[in-house]
C-alpha positions as CSV (number, residue, x, y, z in Angstrom):
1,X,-74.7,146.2,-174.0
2,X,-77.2,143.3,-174.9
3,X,-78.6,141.7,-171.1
4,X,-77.3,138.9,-169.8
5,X,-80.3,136.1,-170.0
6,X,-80.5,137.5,-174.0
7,X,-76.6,136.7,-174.4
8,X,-76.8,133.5,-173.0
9,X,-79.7,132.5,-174.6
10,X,-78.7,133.6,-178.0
11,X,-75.1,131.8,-177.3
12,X,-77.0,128.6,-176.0
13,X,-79.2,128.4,-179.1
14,X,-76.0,129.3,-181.8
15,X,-74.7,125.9,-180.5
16,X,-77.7,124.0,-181.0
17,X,-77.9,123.5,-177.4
18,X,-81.3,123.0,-175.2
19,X,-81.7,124.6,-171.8
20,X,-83.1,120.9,-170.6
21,X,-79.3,120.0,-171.9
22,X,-77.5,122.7,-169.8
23,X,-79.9,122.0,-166.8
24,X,-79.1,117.9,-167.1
25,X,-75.1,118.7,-167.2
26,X,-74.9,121.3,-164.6
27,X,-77.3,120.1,-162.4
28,X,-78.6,124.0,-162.1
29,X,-82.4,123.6,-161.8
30,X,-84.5,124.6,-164.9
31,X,-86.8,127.5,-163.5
32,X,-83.2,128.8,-162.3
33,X,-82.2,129.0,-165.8
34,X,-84.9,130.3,-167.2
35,X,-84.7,132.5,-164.5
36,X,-81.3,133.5,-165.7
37,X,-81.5,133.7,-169.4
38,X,-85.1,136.2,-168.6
39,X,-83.1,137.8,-166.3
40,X,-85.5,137.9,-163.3
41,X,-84.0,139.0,-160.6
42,X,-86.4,138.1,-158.2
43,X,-85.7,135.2,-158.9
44,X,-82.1,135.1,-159.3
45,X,-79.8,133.3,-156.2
46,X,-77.3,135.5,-154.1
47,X,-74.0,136.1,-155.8
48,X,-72.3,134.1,-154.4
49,X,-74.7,130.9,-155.7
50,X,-75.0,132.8,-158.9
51,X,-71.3,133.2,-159.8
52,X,-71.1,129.4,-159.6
53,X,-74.1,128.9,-161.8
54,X,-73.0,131.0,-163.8
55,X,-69.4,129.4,-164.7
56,X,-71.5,125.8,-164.9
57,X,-73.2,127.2,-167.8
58,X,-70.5,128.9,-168.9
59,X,-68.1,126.0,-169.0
60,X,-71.0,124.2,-170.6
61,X,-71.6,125.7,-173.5
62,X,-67.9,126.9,-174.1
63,X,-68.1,130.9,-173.3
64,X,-65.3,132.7,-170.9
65,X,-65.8,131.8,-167.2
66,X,-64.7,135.4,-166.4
67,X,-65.8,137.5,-168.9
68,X,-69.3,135.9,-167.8
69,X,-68.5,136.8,-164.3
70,X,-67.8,140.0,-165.3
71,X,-70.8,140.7,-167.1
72,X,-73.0,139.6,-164.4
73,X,-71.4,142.0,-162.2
74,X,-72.0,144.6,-164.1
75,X,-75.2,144.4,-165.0
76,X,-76.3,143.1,-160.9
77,X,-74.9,146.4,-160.1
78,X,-76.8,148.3,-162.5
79,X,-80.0,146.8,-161.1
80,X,-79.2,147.6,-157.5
81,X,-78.6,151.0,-158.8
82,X,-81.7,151.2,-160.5
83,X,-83.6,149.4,-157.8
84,X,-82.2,152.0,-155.2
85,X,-83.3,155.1,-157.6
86,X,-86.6,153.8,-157.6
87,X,-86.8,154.2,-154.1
88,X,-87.4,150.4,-153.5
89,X,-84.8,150.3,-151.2
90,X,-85.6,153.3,-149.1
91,X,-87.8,151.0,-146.7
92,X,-86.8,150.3,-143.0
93,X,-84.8,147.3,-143.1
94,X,-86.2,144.7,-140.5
95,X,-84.9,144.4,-137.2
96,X,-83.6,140.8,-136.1
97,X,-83.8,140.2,-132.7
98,X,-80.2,139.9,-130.5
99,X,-79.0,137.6,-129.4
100,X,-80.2,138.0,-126.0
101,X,-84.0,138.5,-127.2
102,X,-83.9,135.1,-129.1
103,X,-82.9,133.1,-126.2
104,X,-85.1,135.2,-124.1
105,X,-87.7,134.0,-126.3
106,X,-86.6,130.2,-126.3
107,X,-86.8,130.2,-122.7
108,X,-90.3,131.8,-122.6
109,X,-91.4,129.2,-125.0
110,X,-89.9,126.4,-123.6
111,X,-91.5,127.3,-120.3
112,X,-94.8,128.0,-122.0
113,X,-94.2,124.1,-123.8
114,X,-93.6,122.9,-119.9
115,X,-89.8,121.8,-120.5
């Protein structure tokens, strides 16, 4: 199956339009499209934000919202999977402090600013 930022890219330029154009209609920032249509993931949003960028360009350019969607998910899954085989994902995920340790430390620093 042909990538994502190659099928958009190949679909943007069949109808003569410019990723400027797309940017200036969908109000998606430029380096977020190219981002997209190069497929960099580390620099592609959360899901969530990408699933609405997504259906912007879409709607755009004239392509199906959903069968967009659908690729995305698809291939985002695929990456995790890849990422995950590749043992990038093995690391120790980073604690975040509790609750109680983060107003611990608010106190401590407020005391330390003399409030």
């Amino acid at each position: 199956m042909e990538n994502l930022g190659d099928f958009l890219r190949r679909e943007r330029e069949f109808r003569g339009i410019s990723i400027v154009q797309v940017a200036q209609q969908t109000k998606v920032n430029l380096s977020l499209l190219q981002a997209i249509e190069h497929l960099d993931w580390e620099r592609i949003p959360c899901r969530t934000y990408m699933r609405g960028h997504l259906r912007a360009y879409a709607q755009f350019i004239g392509l199906d919202t959903e069968d967009l969607i659908l690729r995305y998910e698809q291939q985002h899954e695929q990456h995790l999977a890849d990422l995950q085989r590749a043992g990038e994902h093995d690391a120790t995920p980073i604690k975040r402090p509790s609750l109680v340790e983060r107003i611990s430390e608010a106190i401590r620093l407020s005391k330390v600013a003399g409030f």
